[in-house]
N, C-alpha and C positions, 0 to 999 in steps of 0.2 A: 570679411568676405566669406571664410572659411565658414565663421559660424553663421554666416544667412544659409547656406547651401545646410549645412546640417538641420538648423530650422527648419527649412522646405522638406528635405526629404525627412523628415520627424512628423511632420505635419501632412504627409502624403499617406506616409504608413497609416499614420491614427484615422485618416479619412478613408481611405480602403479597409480597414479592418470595423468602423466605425457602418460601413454599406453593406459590409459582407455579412448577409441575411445568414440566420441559421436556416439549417434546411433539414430535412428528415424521412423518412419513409415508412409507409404502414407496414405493418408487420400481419396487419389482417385485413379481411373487407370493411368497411367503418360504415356507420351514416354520419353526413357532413352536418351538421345540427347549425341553424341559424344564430343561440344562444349558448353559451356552455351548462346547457342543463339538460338532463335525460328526457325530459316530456318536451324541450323545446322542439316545434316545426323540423323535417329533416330536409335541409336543400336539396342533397342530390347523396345517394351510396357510391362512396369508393372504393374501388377494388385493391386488395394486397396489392403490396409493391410498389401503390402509388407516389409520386415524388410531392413532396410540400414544401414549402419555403413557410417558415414557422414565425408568425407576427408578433405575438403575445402568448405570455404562459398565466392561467388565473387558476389558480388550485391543482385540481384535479384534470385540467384541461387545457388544448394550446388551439389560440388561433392561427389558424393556416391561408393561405392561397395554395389552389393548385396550381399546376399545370397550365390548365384550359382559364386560369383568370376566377374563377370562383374563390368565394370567402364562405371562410366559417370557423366552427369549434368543434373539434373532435378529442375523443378522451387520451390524455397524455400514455396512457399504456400500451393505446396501440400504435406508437411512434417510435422506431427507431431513429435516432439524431445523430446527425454526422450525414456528410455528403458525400453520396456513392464514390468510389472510384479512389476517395483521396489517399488510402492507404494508411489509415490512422489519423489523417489530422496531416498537416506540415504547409509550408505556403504562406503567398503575403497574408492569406487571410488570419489565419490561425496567429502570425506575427503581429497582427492590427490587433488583435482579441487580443493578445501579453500586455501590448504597452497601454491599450486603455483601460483594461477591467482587471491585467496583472493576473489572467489565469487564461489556458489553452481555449478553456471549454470541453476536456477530454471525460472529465469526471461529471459523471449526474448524479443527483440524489434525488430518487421519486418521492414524494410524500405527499398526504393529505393529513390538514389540521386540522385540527375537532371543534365545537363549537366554540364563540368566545361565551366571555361572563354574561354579555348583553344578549346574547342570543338564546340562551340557558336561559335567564331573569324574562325573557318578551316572548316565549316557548309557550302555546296554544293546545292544547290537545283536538286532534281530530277524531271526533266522534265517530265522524262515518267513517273511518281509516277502521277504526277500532270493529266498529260494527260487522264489516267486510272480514277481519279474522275469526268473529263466531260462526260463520259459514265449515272454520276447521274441526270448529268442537266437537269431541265425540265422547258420551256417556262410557262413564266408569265399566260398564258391562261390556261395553263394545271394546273398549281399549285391552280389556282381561281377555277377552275370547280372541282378539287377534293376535294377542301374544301368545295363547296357548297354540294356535295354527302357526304360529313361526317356530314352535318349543323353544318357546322360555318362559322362565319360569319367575317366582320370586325368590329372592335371597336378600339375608338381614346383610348389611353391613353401618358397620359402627362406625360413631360420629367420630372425628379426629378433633382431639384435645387440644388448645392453645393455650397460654399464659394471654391475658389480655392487660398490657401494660394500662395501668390509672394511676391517677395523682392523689389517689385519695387512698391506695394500697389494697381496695377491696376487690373483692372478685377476684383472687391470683388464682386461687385453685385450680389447676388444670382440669381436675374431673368435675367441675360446675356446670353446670345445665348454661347456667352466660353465657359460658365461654366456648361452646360448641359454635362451628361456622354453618350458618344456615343450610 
């Protein structure tokens, strides 16, 4: 009997901590983006300070509800997580988040990963992306005379020497033209 009651409240905690949404707060004004991509459609701008209940995290971004019932995807940076008020963390919730995932949730790690092998390997070039940066080009002459109007000037500096480790023993010489870094 002893151990059915421990069961249930075992299985109460993991269910309450199991419900208990994270939640978070903008740190700035955001637009609520439909997709988590910067050119997607933007549902509606929310203001600092607003409260989120945090759905999904995909990258660089987490999907949210507000408040008012709207969904979307705003970028993970401008989210502070953790629910006002709680004073660090403490509660059934935080107790529910131990025994199922075996961490508070107090610790974050922001990160965005870089592309995979398949995406590097299926990697297109955009022409007119490219095209749109010759708009900045500006002739050798132009670039000399606006440096002179800032004073500056030219000055030599010299290449920095490496040993370039091979398997084949050539090229060690430090002062070889090889072996200078671009």
């Amino acid at each position: 009997m002893k151990q059915h009651w421990i069961s249930l409240a075992l299985a109460g905690l993991i269910a309450a901590g199991a419900s208990w949404a994270d939640s978070g707060t903008l740190i700035r004004a955001t637009p609520l983006k439909q997709k988590p991509l910067l050119d997607a459609a933007t549902v509606s701008e929310l203001p600092a300070n607003s409260r989120l209940n945090i759905v999904a995290r995909k990258g660089a971004w987490m999907q949210v509800k507000t408040a008012s019932g709207q969904s979307g995807w705003v970028k993970l940076l401008n989210v502070r997580t953790g629910s006002a008020g709680s004073g660090g963390g403490g509660g059934l919730g935080t107790l529910g988040k131990v025994i199922t995932t075996g961490s508070s949730g107090t610790t974050v790690t922001t990160g965005v990963k870089g592309l995979s092998a398949e995406q590097i390997e299926n990697a297109k070039p955009n022409f007119a992306e490219l095209d749109k940066l010759k708009q900045y080009q500006v002739s050798s002459g132009s670039a000399t005379s606006s440096a002179r109007q800032a004073g500056l000037g030219a000055q030599s500096v010299p290449y920095v020497a490496y040993t370039r480790g091979s398997a084949s023993g050539s090229n060690t010489d430090a002062t070889s033209p090889m072996n200078r870094r671009p």
